[in-house]
C-alpha positions as CSV (number, residue, x, y, z in Angstrom):
1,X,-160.8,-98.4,78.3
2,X,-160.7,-95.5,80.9
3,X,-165.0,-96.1,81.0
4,X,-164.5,-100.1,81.8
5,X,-161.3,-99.0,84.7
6,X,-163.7,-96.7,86.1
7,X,-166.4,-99.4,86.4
8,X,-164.8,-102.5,88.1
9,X,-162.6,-99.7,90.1
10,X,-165.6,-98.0,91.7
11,X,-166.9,-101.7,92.5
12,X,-164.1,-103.3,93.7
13,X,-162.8,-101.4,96.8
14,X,-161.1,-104.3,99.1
15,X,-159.1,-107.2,97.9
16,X,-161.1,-109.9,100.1
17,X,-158.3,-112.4,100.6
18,X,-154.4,-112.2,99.3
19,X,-154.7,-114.7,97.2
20,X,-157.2,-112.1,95.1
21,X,-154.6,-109.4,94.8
22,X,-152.3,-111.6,93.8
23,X,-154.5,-113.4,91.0
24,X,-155.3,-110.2,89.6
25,X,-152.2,-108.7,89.4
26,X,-151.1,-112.1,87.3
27,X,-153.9,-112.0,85.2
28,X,-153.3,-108.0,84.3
29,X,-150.5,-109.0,83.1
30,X,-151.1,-112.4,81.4
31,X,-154.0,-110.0,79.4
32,X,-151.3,-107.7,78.8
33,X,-149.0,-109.5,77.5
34,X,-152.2,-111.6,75.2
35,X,-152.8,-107.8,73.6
36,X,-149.3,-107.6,71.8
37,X,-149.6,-111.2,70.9
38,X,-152.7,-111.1,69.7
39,X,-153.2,-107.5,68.5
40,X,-154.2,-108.3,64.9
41,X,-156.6,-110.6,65.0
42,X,-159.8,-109.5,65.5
43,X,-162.1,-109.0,67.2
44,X,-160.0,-110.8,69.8
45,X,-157.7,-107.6,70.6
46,X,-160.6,-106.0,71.0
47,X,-162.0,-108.4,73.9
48,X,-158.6,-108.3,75.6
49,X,-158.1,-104.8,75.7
50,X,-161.8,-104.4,77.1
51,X,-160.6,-107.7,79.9
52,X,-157.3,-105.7,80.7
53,X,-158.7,-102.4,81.2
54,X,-161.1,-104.2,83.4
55,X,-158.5,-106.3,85.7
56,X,-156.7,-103.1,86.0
57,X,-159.7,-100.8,87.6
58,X,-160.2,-104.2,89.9
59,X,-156.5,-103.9,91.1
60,X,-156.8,-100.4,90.9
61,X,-159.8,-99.7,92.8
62,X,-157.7,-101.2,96.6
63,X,-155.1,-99.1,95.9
64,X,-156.9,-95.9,95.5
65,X,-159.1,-96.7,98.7
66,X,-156.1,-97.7,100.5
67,X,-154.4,-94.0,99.6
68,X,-157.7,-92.9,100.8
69,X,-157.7,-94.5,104.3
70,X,-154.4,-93.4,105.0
71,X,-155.1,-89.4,103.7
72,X,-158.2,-89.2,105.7
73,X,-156.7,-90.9,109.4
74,X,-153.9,-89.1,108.9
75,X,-156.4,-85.9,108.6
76,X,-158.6,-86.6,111.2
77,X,-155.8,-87.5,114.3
78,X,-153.8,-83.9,112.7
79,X,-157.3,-82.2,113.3
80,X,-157.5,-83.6,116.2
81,X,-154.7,-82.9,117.7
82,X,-152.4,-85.8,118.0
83,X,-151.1,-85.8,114.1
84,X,-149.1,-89.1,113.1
85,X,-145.5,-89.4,113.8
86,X,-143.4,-88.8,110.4
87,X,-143.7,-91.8,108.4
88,X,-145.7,-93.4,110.9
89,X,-148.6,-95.8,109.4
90,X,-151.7,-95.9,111.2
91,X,-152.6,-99.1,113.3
92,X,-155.8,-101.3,113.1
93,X,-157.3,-99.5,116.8
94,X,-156.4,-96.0,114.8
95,X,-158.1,-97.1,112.0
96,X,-161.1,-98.5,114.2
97,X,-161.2,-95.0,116.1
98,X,-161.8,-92.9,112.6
99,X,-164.3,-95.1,110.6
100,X,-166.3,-94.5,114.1
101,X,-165.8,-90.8,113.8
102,X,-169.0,-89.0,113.3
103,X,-167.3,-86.6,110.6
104,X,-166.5,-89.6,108.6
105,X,-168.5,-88.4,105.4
106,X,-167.0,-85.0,105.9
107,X,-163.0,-86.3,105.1
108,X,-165.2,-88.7,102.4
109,X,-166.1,-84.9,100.6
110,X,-162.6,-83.6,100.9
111,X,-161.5,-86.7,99.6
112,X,-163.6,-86.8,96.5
113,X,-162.1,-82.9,96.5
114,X,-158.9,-84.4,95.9
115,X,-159.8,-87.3,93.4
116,X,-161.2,-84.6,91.2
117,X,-158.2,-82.3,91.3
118,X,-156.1,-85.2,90.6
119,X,-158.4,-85.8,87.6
120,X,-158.6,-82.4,86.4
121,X,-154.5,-82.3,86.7
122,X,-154.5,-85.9,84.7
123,X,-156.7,-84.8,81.9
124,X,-154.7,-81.2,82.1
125,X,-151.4,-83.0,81.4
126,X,-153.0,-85.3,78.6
127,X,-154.2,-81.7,76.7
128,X,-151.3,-80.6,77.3
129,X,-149.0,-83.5,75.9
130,X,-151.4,-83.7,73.0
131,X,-151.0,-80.1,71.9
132,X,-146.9,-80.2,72.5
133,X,-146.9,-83.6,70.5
134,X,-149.2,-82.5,67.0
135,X,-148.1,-78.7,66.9
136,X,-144.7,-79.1,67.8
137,X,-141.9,-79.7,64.8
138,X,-139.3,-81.3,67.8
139,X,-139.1,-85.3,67.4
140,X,-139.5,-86.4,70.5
141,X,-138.4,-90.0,70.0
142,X,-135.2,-89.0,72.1
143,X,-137.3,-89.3,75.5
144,X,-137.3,-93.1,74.9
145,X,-134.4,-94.2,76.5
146,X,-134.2,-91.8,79.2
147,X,-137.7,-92.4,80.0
148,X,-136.7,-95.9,80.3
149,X,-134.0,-94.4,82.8
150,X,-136.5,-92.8,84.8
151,X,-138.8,-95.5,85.0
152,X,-136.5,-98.3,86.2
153,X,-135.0,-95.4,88.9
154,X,-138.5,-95.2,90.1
155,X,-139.3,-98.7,90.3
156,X,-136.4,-99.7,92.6
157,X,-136.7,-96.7,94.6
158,X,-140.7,-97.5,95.4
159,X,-139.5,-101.0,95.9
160,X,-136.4,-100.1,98.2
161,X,-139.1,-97.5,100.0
162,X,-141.8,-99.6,100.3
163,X,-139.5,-102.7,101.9
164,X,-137.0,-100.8,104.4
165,X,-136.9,-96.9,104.6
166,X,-141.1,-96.5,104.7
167,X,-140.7,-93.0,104.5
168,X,-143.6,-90.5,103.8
169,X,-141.1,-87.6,102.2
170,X,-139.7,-90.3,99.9
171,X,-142.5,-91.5,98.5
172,X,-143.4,-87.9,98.2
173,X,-140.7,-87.5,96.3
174,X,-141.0,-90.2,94.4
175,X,-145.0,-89.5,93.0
176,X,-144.1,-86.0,91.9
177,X,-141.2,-87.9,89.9
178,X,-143.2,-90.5,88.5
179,X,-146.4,-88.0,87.5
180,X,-143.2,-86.3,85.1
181,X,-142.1,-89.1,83.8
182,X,-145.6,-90.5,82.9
183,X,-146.1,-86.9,81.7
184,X,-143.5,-87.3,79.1
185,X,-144.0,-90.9,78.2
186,X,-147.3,-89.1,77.0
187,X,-145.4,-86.5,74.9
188,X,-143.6,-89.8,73.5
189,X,-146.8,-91.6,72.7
190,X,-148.0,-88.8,71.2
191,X,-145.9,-88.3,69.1
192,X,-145.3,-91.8,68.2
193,X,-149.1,-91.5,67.2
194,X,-148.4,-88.7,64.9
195,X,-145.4,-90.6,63.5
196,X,-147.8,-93.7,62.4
197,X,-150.4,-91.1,61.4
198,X,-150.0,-93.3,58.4
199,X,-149.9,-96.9,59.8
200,X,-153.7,-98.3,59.6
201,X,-153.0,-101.4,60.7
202,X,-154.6,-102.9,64.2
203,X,-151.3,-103.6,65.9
204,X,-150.4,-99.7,65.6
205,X,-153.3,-98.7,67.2
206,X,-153.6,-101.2,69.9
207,X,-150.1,-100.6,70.5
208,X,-150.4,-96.7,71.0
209,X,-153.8,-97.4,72.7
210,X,-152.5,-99.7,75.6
211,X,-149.6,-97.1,76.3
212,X,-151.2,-94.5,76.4
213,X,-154.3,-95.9,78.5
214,X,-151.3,-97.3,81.2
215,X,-149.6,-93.7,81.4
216,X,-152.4,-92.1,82.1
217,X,-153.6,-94.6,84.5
218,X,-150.3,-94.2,86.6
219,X,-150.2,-90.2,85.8
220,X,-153.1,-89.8,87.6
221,X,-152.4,-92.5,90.8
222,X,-149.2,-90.7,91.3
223,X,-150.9,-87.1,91.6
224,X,-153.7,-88.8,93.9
225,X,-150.7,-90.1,95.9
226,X,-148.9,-86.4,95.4
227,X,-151.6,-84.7,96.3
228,X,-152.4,-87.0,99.4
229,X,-149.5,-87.1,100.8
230,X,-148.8,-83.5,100.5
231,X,-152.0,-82.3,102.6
């Protein structure tokens, strides 16, 4: 699923019109919602899974570039000597001005830097979560509904953040927040893994497949965004 993201995210970097975004985000979720309802009948799980994993990297692949945009202007007008005002977002001549900067490929590299720390720190955290989950004798199933907690807590305070306070050190805030909580949703599907070690059926492993595949998906944005924003 990760392989397929990857693909349609390294293709798609703009969302062309609005009307795009918009389509894909309802079809993620339509296919979503088609993999729980479908996840025993063959090999038609198998097809959505492969579509949603797809649609996601599509809607994905804006989102990281747009993270991007905003790490390297803010870079370049700090090296440059007239750095952003605190949560200030960059306007259209700023953004003209860099991608006509002759160091443009330069913050590209340092860029790619931190896409590959933010990878190394994903895959770190799934290790990690793995080990804690199979060697550990503590039943994690507790986490569930404060995870639940957590998640809804972050939701309305990215939505709250996003439509009146726009502030940098919030959303700061909130990615270091969200890459725990994703953290320990993956000590929770772990473990819920090792709990069904014995369930063969094609719902249990669909089921544990998709969750896992989403948290580390949004493990990793929120340490691209952490890492980003904290340059």
């Amino acid at each position: 699923m990760l392989c397929l993201t990857a693909i349609t995210a390294k293709y798609n970097k703009y969302f062309e019109t609005t009307y795009e975004g918009v389509a894909t985000i309802i079809i993620s979720f339509l296919l979503f919602f088609l993999i729980y309802g479908y996840s025993d009948t063959y090999p038609l799980n198998l097809l959505l899974v492969g579509a949603f994993a797809l649609a996601m990297g599509w809607m994905i692949g804006p989102t990281i570039e747009l993270i991007a945009l905003n790490y390297k202007i803010k870079k370049y007008f700090r090296e440059k000597g007239e750095p952003l005002e605190k949560d200030q977002h960059p306007t259209p001549d700023q953004v003209a001005e860099f991608k006509n900067t002759t160091d443009f490929d330069a913050y590209h590299k340092q860029w790619q830097n931190i896409i590959f720390q933010a990878m190394a720190g994903t895959a770190s955290a799934v290790l990690a979560s793995a080990l804690l989950a199979f060697l550990s004798d503590i039943d994690f199933s507790f986490l569930e509904q404060f995870l639940f907690v957590g998640l809804l807590t972050l939701i309305i305070m990215g939505t709250l953040n996003l439509i009146f306070f726009r502030s940098r050190v919030l959303r700061l805030l909130q990615a270091y927040a969200g890459a725990m909580i994703f953290t320990l949703y993956l000590i929770f599907d772990f473990h819920q893994l090792k709990a069904r070690a014995g369930d063969d059926s094609w719902s249990a492993a669909i089921d544990i497949a998709v969750q896992i595949y989403i948290n580390i998906i949004n493990l990793f944005i929120e340490l691209l965004i952490a890492m980003a924003e904290s340059q």
